[in-house]
Residue, then its C-alpha position, 0 to 999 in steps of 0.5 A: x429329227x434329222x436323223x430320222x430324216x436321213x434314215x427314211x431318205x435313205x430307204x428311199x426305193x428308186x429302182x424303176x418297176x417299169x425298167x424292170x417288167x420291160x427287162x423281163x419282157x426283152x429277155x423272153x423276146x430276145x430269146x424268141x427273136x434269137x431262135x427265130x433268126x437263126x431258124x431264118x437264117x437256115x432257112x435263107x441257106x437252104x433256099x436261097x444262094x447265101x454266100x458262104x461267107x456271109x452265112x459265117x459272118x451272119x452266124x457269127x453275129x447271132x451269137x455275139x447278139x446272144x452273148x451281149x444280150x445275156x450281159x446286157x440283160x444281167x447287168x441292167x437287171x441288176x443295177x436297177x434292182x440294186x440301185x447301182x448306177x454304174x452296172x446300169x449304164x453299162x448296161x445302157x451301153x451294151x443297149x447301144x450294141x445290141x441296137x446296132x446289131x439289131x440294125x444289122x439284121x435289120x437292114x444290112x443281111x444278105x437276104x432280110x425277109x420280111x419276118x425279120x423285118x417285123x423282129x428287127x423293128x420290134x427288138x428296136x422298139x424295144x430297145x429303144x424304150x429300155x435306153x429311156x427307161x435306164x437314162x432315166x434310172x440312171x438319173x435317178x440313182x446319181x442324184 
């Protein structure tokens, strides 16, 4: 009897379905929100005075944004879906990252528009309910 226990307590499925949809969803936004900036990005230089600089490190930035995201996606993608806790909250830290990046673009630009005011504030929200959401998985895999 307590074998049987143990069996169906270990075929317990904890991995969060909402995680997974709001994982799903960002990546479609990030994709979105990484042509759109560098769209924007074009469009301030060709516009508007944009120090070369600036325009360099602005770039620069946008890549390391699609980079971390990529990782960040793939890693709490997996965690969740395979219940391991330790991909998901590396996961979790990288949503920091990209959250401080996503800060960056928001507040501290050169030249911020109000399209990426609007994508800056939507790509926060966003992470910002996936942070919940991997906090709680988390917890939920280690105990």
């Amino acid at each position: 009897m307590a074998a049987a226990r143990r069996g169906r307590a270990s075929s317990t499925v904890l991995s969060s379905v909402s995680l997974q949809m709001l994982l799903c969803l960002s990546g479609a936004y990030d994709a979105l929100y990484f042509l759109a900036t560098l769209l924007l990005i074009i469009y301030k230089s060709q516009v508007f005075t944009y120090p070369y600089p600036h325009l360099v490190l602005d770039l620069s930035l946008l890549l390391l944004t699609g980079i971390l995201e990529v990782a960040r996606l793939y890693l709490g993608t997996k965690g969740n879906l395979t219940e391991a806790e330790v991909p998901l909250a590396i996961s979790l830290v990288l949503t920091a990252g990209g959250a401080l990046l996503s800060a960056h673009f928001l507040l501290w630009q050169t030249l911020v528009l109000r399209a990426d005011s609007i994508l800056g504030a939507t790509r926060l929200a966003l992470h910002g309910l996936e942070a919940a959401l991997q906090l709680v998985a988390v917890a939920a895999f280690v105990s």
